[in-house]
KEMIVO-523462 format. One record per residue: x, y, z of N, C-alpha, C, O, CB in turn; residue in three letters. Coordinates in nm, 2 decimals. Glycine has a CB too. Example, Ala and Ser with C-alpha at 12.3 -4.5 7.8 and 13.67 -1.06 7.14 Angstrom:
+--------+--------+--------+--------+--------+--------+--------+--------+--------+--------+--------+--------+--------+--------+--------+-----+
|    n.u |    n.v |    n.w |   ca.u |   ca.v |   ca.w |    c.u |    c.v |    c.w |    o.u |    o.v |    o.w |   cb.u |   cb.v |   cb.w |  aa |
+--------+--------+--------+--------+--------+--------+--------+--------+--------+--------+--------+--------+--------+--------+--------+-----+
|   1.32 |  -0.57 |   0.78 |   1.23 |  -0.45 |   0.78 |   1.32 |  -0.33 |   0.78 |   1.42 |  -0.33 |   0.85 |   1.13 |  -0.45 |   0.90 | Ala |
|   1.28 |  -0.22 |   0.71 |   1.37 |  -0.11 |   0.71 |   1.29 |   0.00 |   0.79 |   1.34 |   0.11 |   0.80 |   1.41 |  -0.06 |   0.57 | Ser |
+--------+--------+--------+--------+--------+--------+--------+--------+--------+--------+--------+--------+--------+--------+--------+-----+
# end
This chain:
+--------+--------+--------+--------+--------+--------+--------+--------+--------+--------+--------+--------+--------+--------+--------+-----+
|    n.u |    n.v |    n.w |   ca.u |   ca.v |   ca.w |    c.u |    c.v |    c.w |    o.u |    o.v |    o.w |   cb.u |   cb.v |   cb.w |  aa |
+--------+--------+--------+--------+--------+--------+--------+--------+--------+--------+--------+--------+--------+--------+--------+-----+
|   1.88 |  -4.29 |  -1.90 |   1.79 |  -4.33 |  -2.00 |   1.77 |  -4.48 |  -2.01 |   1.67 |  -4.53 |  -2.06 |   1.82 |  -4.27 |  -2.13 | Unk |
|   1.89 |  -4.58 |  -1.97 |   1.88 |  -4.68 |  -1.99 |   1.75 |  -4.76 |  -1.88 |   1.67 |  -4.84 |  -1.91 |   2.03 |  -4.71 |  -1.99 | Unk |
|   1.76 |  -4.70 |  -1.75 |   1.68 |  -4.73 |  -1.66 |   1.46 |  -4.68 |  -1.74 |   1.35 |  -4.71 |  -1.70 |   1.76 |  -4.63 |  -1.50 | Unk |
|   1.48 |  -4.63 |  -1.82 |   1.37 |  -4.64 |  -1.88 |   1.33 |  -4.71 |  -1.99 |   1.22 |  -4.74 |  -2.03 |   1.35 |  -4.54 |  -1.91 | Unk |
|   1.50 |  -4.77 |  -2.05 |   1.42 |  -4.85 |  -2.18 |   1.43 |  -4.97 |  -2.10 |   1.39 |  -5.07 |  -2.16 |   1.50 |  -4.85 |  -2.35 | Unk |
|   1.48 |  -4.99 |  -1.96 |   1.45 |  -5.16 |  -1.84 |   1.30 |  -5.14 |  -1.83 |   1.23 |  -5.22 |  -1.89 |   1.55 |  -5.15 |  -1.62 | Unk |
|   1.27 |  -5.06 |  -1.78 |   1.15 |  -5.00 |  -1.75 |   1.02 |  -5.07 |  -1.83 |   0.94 |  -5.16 |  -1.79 |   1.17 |  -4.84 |  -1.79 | Unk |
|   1.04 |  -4.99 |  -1.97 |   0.93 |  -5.03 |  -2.09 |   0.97 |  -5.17 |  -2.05 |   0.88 |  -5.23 |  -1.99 |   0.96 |  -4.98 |  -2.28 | Unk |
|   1.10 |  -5.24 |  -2.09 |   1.09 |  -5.38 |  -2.19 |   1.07 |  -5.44 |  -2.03 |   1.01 |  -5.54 |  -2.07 |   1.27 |  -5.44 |  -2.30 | Unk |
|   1.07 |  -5.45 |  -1.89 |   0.95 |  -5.55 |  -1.74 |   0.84 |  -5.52 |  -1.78 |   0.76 |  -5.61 |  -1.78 |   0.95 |  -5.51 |  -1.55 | Unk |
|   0.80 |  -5.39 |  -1.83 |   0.63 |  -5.38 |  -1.83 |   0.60 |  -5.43 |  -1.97 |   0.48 |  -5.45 |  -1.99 |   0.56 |  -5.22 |  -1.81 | Unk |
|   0.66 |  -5.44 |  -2.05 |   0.60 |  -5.50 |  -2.20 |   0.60 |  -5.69 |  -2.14 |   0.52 |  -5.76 |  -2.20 |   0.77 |  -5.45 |  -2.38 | Unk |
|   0.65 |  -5.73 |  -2.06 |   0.70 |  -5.87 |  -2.01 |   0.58 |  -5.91 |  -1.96 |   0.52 |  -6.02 |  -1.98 |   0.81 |  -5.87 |  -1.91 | Unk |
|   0.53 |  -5.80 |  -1.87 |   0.46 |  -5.84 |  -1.77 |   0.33 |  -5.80 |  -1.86 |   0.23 |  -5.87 |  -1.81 |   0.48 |  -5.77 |  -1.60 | Unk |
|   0.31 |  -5.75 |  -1.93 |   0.15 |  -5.71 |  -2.02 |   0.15 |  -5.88 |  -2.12 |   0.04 |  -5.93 |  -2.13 |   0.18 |  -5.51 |  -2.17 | Unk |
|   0.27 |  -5.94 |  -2.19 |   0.22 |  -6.01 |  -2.23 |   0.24 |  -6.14 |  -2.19 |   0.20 |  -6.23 |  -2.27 |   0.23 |  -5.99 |  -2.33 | Unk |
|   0.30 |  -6.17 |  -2.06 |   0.23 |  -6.28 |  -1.97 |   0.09 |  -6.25 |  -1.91 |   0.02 |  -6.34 |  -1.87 |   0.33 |  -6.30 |  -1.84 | Unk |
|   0.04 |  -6.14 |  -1.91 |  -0.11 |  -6.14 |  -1.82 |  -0.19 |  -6.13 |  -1.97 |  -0.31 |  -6.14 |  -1.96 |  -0.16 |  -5.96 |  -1.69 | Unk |
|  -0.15 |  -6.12 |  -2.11 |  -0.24 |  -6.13 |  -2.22 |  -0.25 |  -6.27 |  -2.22 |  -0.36 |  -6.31 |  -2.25 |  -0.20 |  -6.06 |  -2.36 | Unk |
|  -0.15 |  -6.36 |  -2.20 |  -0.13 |  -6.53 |  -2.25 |  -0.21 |  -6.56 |  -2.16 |  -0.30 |  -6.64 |  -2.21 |   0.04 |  -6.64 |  -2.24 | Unk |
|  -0.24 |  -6.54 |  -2.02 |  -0.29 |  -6.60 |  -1.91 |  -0.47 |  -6.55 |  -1.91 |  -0.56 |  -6.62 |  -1.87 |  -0.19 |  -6.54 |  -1.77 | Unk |
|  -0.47 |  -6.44 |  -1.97 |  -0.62 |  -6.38 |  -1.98 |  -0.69 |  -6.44 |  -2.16 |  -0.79 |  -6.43 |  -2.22 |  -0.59 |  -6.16 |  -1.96 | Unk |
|  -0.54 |  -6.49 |  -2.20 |  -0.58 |  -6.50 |  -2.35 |  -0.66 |  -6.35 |  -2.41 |  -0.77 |  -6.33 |  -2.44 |  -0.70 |  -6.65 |  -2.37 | Unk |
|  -0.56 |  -6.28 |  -2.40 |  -0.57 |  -6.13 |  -2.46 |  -0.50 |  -6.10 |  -2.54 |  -0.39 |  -6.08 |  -2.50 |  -0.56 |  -6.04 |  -2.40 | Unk |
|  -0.52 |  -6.09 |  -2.65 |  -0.45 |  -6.08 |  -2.75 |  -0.40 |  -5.94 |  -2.81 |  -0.31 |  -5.92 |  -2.90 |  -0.52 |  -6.13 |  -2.82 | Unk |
|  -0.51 |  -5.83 |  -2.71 |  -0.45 |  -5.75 |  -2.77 |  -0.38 |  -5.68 |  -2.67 |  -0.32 |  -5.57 |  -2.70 |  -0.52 |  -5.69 |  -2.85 | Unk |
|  -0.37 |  -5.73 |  -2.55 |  -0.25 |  -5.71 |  -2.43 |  -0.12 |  -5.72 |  -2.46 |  -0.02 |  -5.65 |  -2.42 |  -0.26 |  -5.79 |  -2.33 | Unk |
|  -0.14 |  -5.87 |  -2.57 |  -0.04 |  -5.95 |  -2.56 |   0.11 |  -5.90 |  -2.64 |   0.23 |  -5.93 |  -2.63 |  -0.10 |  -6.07 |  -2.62 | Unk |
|  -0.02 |  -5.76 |  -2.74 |   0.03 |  -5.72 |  -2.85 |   0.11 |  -5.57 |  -2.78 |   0.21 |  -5.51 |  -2.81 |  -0.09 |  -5.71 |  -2.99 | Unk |
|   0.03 |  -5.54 |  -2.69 |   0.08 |  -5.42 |  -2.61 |   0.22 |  -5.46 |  -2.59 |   0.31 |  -5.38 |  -2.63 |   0.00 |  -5.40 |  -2.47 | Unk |
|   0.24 |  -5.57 |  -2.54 |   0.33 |  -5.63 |  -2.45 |   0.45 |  -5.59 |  -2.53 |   0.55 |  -5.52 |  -2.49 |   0.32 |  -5.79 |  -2.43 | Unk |
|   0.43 |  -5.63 |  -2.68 |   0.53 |  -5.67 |  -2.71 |   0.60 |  -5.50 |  -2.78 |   0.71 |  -5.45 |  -2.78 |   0.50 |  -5.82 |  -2.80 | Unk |
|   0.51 |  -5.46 |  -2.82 |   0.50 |  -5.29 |  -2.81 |   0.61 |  -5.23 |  -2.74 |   0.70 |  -5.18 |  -2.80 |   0.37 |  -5.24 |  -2.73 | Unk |
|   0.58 |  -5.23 |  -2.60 |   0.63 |  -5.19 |  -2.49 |   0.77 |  -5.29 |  -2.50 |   0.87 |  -5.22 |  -2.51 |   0.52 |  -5.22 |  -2.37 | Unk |
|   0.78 |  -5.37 |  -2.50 |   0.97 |  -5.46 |  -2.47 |   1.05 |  -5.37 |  -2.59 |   1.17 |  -5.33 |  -2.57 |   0.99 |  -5.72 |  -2.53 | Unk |
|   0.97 |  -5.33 |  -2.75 |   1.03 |  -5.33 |  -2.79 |   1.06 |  -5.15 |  -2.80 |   1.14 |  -5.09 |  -2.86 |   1.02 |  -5.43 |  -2.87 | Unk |
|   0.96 |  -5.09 |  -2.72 |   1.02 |  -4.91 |  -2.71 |   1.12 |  -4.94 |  -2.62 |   1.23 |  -4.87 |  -2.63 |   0.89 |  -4.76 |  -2.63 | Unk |
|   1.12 |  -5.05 |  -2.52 |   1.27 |  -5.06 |  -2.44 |   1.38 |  -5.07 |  -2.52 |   1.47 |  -4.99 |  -2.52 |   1.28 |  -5.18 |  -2.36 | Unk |
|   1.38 |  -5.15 |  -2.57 |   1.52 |  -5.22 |  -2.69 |   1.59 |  -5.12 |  -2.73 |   1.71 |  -5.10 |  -2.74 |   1.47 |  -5.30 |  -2.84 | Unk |
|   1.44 |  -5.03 |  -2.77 |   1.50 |  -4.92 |  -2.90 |   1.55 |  -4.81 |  -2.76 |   1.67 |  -4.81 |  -2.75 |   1.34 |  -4.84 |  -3.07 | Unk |
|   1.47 |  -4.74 |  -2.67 |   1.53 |  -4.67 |  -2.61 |   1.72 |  -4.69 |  -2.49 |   1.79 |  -4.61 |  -2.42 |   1.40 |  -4.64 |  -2.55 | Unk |
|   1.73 |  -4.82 |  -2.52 |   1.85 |  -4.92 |  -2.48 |   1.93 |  -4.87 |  -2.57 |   2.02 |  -4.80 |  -2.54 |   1.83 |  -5.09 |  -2.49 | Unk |
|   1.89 |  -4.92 |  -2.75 |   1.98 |  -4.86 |  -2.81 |   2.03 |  -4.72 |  -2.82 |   2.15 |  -4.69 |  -2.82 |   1.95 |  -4.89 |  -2.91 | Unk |
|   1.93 |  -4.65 |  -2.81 |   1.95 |  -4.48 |  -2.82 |   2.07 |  -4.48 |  -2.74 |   2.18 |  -4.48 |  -2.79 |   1.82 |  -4.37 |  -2.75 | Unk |
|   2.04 |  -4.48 |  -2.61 |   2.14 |  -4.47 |  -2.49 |   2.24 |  -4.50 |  -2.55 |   2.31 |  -4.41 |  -2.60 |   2.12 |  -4.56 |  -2.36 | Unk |
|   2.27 |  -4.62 |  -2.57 |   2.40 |  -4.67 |  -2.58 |   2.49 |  -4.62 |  -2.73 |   2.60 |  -4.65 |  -2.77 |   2.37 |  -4.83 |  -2.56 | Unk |
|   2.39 |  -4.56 |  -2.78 |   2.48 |  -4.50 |  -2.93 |   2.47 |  -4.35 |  -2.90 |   2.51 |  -4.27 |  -2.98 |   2.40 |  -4.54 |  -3.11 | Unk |
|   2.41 |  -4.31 |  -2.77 |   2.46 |  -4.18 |  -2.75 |   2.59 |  -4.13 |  -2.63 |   2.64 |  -4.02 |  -2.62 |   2.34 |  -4.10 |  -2.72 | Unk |
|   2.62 |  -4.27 |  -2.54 |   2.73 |  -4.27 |  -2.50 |   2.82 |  -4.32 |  -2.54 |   2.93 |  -4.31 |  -2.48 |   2.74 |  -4.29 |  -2.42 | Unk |
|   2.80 |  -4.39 |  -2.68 |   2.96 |  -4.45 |  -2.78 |   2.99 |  -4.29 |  -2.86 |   3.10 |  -4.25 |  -2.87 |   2.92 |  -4.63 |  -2.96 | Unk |
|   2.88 |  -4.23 |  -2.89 |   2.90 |  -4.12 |  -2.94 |   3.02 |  -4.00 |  -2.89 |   3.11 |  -3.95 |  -2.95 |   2.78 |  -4.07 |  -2.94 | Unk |
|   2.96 |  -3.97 |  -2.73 |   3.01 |  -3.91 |  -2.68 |   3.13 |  -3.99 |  -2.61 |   3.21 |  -3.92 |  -2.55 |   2.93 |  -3.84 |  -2.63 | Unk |
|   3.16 |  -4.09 |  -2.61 |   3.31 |  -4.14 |  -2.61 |   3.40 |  -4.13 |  -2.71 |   3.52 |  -4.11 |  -2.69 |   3.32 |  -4.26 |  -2.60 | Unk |
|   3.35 |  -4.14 |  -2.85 |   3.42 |  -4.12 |  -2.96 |   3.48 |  -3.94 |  -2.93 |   3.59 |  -3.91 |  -2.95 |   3.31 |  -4.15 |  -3.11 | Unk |
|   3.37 |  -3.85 |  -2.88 |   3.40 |  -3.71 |  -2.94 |   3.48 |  -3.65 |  -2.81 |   3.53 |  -3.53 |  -2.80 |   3.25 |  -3.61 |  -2.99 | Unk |
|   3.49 |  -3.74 |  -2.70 |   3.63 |  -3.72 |  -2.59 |   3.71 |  -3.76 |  -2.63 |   3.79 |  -3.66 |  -2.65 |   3.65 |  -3.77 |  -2.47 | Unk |
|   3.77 |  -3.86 |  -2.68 |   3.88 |  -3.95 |  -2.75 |   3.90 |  -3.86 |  -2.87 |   4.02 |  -3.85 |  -2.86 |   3.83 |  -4.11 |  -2.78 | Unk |
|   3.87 |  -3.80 |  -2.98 |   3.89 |  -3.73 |  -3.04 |   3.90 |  -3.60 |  -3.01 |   3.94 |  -3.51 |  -3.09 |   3.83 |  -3.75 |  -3.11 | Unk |
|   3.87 |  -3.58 |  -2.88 |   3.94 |  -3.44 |  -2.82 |   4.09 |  -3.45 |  -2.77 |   4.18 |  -3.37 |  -2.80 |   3.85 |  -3.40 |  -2.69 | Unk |
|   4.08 |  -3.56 |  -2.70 |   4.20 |  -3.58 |  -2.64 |   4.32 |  -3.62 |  -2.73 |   4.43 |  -3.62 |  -2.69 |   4.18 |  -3.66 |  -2.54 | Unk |
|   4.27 |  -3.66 |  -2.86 |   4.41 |  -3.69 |  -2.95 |   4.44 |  -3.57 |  -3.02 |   4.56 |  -3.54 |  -3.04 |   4.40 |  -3.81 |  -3.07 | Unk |
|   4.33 |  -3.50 |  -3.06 |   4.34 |  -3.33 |  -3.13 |   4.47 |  -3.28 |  -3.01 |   4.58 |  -3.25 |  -3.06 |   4.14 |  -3.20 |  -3.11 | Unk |
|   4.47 |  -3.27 |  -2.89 |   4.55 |  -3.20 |  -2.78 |   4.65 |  -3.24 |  -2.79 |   4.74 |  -3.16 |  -2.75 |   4.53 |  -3.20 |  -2.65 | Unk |
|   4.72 |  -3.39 |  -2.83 |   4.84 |  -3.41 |  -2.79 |   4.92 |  -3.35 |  -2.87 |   5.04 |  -3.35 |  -2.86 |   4.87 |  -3.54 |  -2.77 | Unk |
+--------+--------+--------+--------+--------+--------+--------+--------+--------+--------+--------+--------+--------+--------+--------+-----+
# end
């Protein structure tokens, strides 16, 4: 999942360098749209593999 929120946040990059260069504003706004469904889908990822690290580690201390 992380390779999709890389994904969004190069194409949100590259939408609002071609809005600054076209002076588009509402490209520009896409752009930033897009970097930030990356961020947030970055975060997801990463608070759903702290998650499931927490609930191995809490497996493995329940066993000892």
């Amino acid at each position: 999942m992380g390779d999709k929120g890389a994904m969004d946040k190069m194409k949100g990059k590259a939408k609002q360098k071609a809005g600054k260069i076209m002076g588009d504003e509402r490209l520009k706004g896409e752009g930033r749209a897009d970097e930030a469904k990356g961020r947030a889908k970055e975060a997801m990822s990463d608070a759903k593999e702290n998650a499931r690290g927490m609930k191995d580690s809490m497996k493995g201390k329940s066993r000892s």
